[in-house]
VEXDREN-2710 file (C-alpha; in Angstrom, 1 decimal):
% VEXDREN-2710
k/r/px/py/pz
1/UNK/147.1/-43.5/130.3
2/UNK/148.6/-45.5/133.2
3/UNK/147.1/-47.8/135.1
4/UNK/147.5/-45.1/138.1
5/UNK/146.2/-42.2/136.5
6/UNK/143.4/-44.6/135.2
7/UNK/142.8/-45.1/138.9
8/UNK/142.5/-41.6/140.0
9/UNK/140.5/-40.8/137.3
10/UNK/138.1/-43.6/137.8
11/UNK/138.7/-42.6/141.9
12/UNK/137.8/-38.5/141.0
13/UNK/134.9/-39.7/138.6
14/UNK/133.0/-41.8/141.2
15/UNK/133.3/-39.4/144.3
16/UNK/132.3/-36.7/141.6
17/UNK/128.9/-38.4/140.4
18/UNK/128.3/-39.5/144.1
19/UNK/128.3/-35.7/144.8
20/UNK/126.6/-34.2/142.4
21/UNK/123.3/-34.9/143.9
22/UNK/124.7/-33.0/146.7
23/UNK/125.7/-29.9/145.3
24/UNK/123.1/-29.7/142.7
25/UNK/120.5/-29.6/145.9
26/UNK/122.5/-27.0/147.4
27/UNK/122.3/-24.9/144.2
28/UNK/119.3/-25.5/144.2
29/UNK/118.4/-24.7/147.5
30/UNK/120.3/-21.6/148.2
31/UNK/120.2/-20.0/144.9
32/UNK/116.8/-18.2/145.4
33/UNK/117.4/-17.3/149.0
34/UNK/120.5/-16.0/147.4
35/UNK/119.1/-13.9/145.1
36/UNK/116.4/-12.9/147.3
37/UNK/118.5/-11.5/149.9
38/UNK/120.7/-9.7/147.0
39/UNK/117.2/-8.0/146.1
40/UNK/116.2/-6.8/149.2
41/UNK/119.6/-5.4/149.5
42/UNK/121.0/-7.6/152.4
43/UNK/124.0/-10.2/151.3
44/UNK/126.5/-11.7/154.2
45/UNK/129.6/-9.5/155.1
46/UNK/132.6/-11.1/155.8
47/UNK/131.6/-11.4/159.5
48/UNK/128.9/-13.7/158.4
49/UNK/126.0/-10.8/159.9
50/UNK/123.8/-9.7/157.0
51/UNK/124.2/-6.0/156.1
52/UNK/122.4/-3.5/154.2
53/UNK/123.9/-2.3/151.7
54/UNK/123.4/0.3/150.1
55/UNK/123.0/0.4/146.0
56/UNK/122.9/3.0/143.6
57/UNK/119.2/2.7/143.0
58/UNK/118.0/2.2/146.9
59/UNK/120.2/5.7/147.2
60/UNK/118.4/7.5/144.0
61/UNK/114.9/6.4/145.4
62/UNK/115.5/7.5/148.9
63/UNK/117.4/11.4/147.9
64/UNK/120.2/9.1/149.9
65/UNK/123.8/11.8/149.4
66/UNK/126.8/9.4/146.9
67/UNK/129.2/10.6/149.8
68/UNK/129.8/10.0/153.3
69/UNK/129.0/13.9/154.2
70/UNK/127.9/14.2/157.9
71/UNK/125.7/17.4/159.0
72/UNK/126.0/18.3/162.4
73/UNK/123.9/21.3/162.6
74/UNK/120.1/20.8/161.8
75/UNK/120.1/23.9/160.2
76/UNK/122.8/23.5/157.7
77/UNK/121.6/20.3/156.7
78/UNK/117.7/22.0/156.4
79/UNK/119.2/24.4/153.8
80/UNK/121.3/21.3/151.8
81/UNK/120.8/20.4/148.6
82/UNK/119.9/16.7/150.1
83/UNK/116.8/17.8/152.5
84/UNK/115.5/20.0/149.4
85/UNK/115.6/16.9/147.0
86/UNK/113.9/14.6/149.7
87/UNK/111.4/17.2/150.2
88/UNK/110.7/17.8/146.6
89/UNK/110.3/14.3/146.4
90/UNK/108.1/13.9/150.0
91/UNK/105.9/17.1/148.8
92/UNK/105.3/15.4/145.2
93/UNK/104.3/12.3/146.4
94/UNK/101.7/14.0/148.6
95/UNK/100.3/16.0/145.5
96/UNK/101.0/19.0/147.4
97/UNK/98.5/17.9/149.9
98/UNK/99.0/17.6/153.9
99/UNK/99.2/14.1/155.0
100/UNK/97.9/14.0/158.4
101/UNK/94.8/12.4/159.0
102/UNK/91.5/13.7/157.8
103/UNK/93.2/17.4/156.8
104/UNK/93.2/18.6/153.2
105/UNK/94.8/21.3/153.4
106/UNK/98.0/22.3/150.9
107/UNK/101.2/20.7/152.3
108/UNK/104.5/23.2/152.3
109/UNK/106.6/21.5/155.2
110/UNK/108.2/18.1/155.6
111/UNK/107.9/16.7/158.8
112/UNK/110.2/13.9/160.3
113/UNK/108.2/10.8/162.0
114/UNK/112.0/10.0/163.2
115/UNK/115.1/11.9/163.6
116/UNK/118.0/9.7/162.0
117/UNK/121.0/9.3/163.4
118/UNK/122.9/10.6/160.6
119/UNK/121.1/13.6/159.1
120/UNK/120.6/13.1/155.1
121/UNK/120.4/9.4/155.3
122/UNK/116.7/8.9/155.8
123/UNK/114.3/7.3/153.9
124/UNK/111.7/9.1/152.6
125/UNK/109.0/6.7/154.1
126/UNK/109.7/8.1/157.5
127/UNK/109.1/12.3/156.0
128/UNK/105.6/13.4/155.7
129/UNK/104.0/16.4/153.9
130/UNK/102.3/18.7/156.1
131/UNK/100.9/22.1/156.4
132/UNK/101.8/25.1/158.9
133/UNK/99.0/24.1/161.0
134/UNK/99.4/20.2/161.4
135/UNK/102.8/20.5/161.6
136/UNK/102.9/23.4/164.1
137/UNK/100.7/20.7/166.5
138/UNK/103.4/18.2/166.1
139/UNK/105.9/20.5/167.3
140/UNK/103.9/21.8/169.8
141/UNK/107.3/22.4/172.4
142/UNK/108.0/25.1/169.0
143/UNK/105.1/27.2/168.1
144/UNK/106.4/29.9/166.8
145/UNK/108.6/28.4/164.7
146/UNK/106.0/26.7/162.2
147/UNK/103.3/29.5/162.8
148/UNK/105.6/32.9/162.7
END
């Protein structure tokens, strides 16, 4: 080896060892908050804004649809294969039993605490199992239609 090159090497060792403290502490550092934020599902887009997003296992336990489909009609989306797996899943949770406050009595409707934005893409957290009765007083602009 030249004398140059043993320069630069000696020159690349010395700015490397004098770094290392650095970037081992950013490691460190940033490596759990890093792989917290992958867990909780939120890493930093491009735009440097943390995002949800949205993996196949946080769309399995929320009955979230693989595709992009958009309902516009309440109905059609009712009678989807999407509502009727979230409100398997809502109604199962429940036991079968209502989940209003102090009522026992069996639970055949879900009930939305929220409408989303985009129908289908609610979690299930925000459904409740309810019966005819509990859920016809939280709809009370709509009687007939949880008491017909």
């Amino acid at each position: 080896m030249s004398q140059s090159n043993w320069g630069e090497f000696l020159f690349g060792s010395i700015v490397a060892i004098l770094m290392a403290p650095f970037y081992l502490t950013a490691i460190i550092l940033y490596s759990p908050i890093y792989i917290l934020r992958t867990l909780s599902g939120l890493v930093a887009s491009p735009s440097g804004k943390d995002e949800k997003i949205e993996s196949d296992e946080y769309r399995t336990k929320h009955h979230i649809p693989d595709n992009d489909k958009k309902w516009n009609d309440y109905g059609e989306y009712l009678n989807s294969d999407v509502w009727e797996s979230k409100r398997s899943a809502v109604l199962e949770r429940a036991d079968g039993e209502c989940e209003m406050d102090g009522c026992k009595k069996e639970a055949k409707e879900v009930h939305h605490k929220s409408y989303p934005q985009n129908l289908g893409y609610e979690e299930l957290g925000d459904l409740k199992a309810v019966c005819k009765e509990c859920h016809s007083k939280l709809h009370p602009e709509k009687p007939d239609r949880y008491t017909g």
